[in-house]
N, C-alpha and C positions, 0 to 999 in steps of 0.2 A: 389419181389425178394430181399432176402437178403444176407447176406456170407454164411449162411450154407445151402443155396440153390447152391449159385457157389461151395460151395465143393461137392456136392453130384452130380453134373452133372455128366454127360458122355462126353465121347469122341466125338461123334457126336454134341451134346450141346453145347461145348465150340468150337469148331470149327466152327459153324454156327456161334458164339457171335466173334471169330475172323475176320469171311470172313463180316459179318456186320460190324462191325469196321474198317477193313480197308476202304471197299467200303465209307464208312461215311468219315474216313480220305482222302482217295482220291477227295472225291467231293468236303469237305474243300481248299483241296490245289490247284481243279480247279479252283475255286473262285480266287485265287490271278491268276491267267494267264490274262492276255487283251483278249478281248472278241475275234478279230480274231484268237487268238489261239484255245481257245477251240472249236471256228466252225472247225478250221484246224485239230485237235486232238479226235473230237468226234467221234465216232464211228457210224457210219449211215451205217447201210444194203440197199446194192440196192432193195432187192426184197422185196415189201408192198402188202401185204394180207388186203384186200380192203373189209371189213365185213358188207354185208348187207342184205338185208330183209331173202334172200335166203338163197343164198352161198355163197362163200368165192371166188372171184377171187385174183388170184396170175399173180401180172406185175412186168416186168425184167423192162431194160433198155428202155426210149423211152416207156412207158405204154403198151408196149407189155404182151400180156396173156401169163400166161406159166401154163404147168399143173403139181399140185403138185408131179403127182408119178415120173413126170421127171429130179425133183429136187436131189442132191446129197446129201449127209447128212451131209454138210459144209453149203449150200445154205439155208437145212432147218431149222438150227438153227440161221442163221440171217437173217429170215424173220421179218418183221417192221408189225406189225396187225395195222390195222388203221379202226378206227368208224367214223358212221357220227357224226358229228360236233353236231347235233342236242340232240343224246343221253348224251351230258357232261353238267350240269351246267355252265354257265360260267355268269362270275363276275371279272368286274374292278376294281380293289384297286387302295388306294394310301396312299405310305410310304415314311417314309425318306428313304432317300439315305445310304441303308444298302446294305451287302450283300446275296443275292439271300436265302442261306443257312438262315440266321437269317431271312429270311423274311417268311421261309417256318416253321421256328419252332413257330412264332407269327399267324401266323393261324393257325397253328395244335393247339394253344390252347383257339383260340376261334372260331372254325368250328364251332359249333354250330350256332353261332352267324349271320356267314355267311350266313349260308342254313340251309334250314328246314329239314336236316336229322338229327338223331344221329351221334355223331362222331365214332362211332364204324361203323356201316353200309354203312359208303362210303372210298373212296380212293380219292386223290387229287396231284394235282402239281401247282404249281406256272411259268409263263414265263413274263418276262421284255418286258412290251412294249417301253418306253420310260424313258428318265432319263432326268432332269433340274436343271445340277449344278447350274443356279445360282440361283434359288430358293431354290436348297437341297430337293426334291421330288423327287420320281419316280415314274409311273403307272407301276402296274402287273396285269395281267391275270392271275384270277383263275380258276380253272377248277378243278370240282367235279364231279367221276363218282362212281355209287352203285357197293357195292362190288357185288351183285349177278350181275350186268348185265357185271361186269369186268368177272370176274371167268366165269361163261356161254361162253363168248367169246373166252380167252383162252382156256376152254374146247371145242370147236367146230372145231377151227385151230388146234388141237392135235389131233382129228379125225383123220384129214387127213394127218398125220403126220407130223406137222408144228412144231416145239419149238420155239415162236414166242423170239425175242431180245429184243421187246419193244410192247407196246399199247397204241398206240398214237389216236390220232382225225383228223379229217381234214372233213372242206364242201365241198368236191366233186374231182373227177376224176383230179388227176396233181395238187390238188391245195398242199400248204406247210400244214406239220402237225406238231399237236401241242401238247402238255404236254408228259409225257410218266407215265402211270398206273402202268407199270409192275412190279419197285421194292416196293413199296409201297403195291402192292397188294400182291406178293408172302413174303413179309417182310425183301429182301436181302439186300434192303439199310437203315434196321430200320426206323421201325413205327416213325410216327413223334408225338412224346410225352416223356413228360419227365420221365414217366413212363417205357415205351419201352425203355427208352436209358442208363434206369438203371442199366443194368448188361456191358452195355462197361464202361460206367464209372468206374465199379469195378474193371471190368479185367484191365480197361488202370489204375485207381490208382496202384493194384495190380503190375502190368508188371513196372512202374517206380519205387514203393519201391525196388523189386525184382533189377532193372538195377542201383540205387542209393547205395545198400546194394555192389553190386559189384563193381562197380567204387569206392566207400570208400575202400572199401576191397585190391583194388589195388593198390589203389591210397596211402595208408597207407604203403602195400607192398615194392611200387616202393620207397618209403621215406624212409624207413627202410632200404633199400639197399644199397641206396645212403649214407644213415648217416655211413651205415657199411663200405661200401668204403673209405668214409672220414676220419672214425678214424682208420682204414689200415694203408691209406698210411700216416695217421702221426704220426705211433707209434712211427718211429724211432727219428721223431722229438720231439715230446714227450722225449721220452728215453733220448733223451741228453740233453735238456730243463732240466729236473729232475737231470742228473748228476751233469749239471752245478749248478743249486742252492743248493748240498746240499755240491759243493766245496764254494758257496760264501759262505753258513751258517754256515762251519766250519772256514772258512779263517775270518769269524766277530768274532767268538765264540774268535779266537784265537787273533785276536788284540783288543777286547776287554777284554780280560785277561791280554795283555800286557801291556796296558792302567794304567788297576786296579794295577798291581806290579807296574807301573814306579811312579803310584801317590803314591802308599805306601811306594817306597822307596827313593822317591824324597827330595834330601836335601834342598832344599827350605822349606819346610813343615817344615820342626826339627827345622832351623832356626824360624823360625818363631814361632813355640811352645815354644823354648826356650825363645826368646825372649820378650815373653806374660808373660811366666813365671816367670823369673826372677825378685827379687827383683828393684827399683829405684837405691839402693844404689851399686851394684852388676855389677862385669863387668867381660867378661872373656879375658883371652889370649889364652886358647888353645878351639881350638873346633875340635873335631875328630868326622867323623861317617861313618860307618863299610855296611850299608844298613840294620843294626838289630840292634845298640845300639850305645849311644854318648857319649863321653867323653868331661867334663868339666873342666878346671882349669882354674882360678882366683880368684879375691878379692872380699870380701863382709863386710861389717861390724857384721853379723850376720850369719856363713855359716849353721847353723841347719836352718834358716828358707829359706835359696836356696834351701836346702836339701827338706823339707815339701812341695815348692811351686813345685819342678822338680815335686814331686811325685801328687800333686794334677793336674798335667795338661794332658788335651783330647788325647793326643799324646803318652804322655811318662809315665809307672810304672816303678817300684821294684828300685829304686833310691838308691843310695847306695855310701857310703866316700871309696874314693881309698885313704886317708892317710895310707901307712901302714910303709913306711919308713918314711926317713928325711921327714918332712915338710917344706913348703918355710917360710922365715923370715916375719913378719908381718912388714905393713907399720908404716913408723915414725907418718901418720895420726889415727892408732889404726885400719885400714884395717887387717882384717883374712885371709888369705887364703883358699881356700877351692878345692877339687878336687875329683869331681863328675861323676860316669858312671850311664845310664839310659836305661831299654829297650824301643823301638818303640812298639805300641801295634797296631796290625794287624788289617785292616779295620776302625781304627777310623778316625775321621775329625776333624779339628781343630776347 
């Protein structure tokens, strides 16, 4: 069995590999029930068809005989087929403390081993005789019966129009029976082999990629939704978040501008360039400034080189002698006069 085998199936094909699979998943999930449950849960047909040398007798209630043609066609498909005890192989094991299910897929791969048949020519079940937590053992009963002497059986009970529910064993009239043949032999509860159990595994990987691919699908869906909602209902908060910083980033732009003019036109500054400037010998009395250019007057010994230094300094060009009238009297010390205007020059630093 591979994948381009499960694509080419049919319809009835994979339906079969379904109703196997579940039955399989069901028996799984019986296993986790406490063991009165599933006596409570199981499904046991009153009426047992009792297969022997002959004929087939059919007992109701109370091992009463009943005759098949009087049976209804509810009755006749849960009838219980039961063999003598003597026709099944039987053999005691002993396992760890597993469950019943794994203990049944650990002899199906060494039946051989067990009995002298082929594993292909017989059917088998396993039942729990006893269990010793505190050793961690359990003994199981096995029971091995040939496929032809199963099939024969069921063919014999459908004579008489029986659809037996199960094919069990039992030693004698009223005694309890035991194992059940019937899905193993018709293969509803899949063959026990790893083999056999290869195409559920496909279908169940198959069916969880298929249910993972949608739950992603959704589940991506449902987030995408949600994200979409979220950034809904905050556009409007957004929107004004956004108003608001592009009023602070103009309200910076702008006292950051204000900043730049006040330091450029800050008379501190000019003081201070002037005063870098100016000659040792050199002092003024007037000092005037406009926010674009300073006027000078006072004394220097020398006023061409106030005149050179105004003009060599970071702050101030185009220097220039306002003498155009009177000029003041020189000092009795040989002090000049001198009277100076100077532009400010834009963006520079002292």
């Amino acid at each position: 069995m591979n994948f381009k085998d499960i694509l080419n199936a049919d319809l009835e094909t994979v339906s079969l590999w379904i109703r196997r699979g579940l039955t399989w998943w069901l028996e799984e999930l019986s296993q986790v029930l406490p063991e009165n449950w599933r006596r409570r849960f199981a499904t046991r047909p009153d009426l047992v068809a009792e297969l022997g040398n002959g004929d087939i007798v059919v007992r109701g209630k109370g091992g009463a005989v009943l005759q098949p043609a009087g049976l209804s066609r509810r009755e006749r498909g849960s009838v219980r087929l039961v063999l003598p005890l003597s026709s099944v192989l039987t053999r005691t094991l002993e396992f760890p403390l597993l469950p019943i299910s794994d203990i049944r897929r650990m002899v199906a791969l060494e039946i051989d081993r067990f009995t002298p048949f082929r594993p292909e020519a017989v059917v088998f079940d396993t039942e729990l005789i006893r269990r010793d937590q505190e050793k961690g053992r359990q003994q199981v009963l096995l029971g091995v019966l040939p496929k032809s002497a199963g099939r024969d059986a069921v063919t014999r009970a459908q004579k008489l129009g029986l659809a037996p529910s199960a094919l069990c064993a039992s030693s004698g009239v009223g005694s309890n029976t035991h194992f059940d043949f019937l899905p193993p032999l018709e293969g509803t509860a899949g063959r026990m082999g790893a083999r056999a159990r290869l195409p559920y595994w496909w279908a169940a990987v198959g069916l969880l990629i298929v249910l993972n691919l949608a739950l992603l699908s959704w589940r991506d869906e449902t987030a995408l939704d949600g994200l979409q909602q979220i950034v809904d209902s905050q556009s409007e908060t957004v929107q004004v978040a956004l108003k608001l910083r592009d009023k602070v980033d103009l309200e910076s732009a702008r006292r950051t501008a204000l900043v730049r003019r006040m330091g450029e036109t800050s008379p501190l500054r000019i003081v201070e360039a002037v005063t870098n400037a100016l000659p040792d010998d050199a002092w003024t009395q007037t000092f005037e400034w406009n926010g674009a250019s300073v006027h000078l007057a006072g004394y220097s010994s020398t006023p061409t080189d106030v005149l050179k230094a105004i003009n060599a300094s970071p702050l101030l060009h185009n220097a220039r002698s306002m003498n155009h009238g009177a000029q003041q009297p020189a000092k009795a010390t040989g002090m000049q006069p001198f009277d100076i205007s100077a532009d400010a020059r834009r963006g520079a630093s002292p």
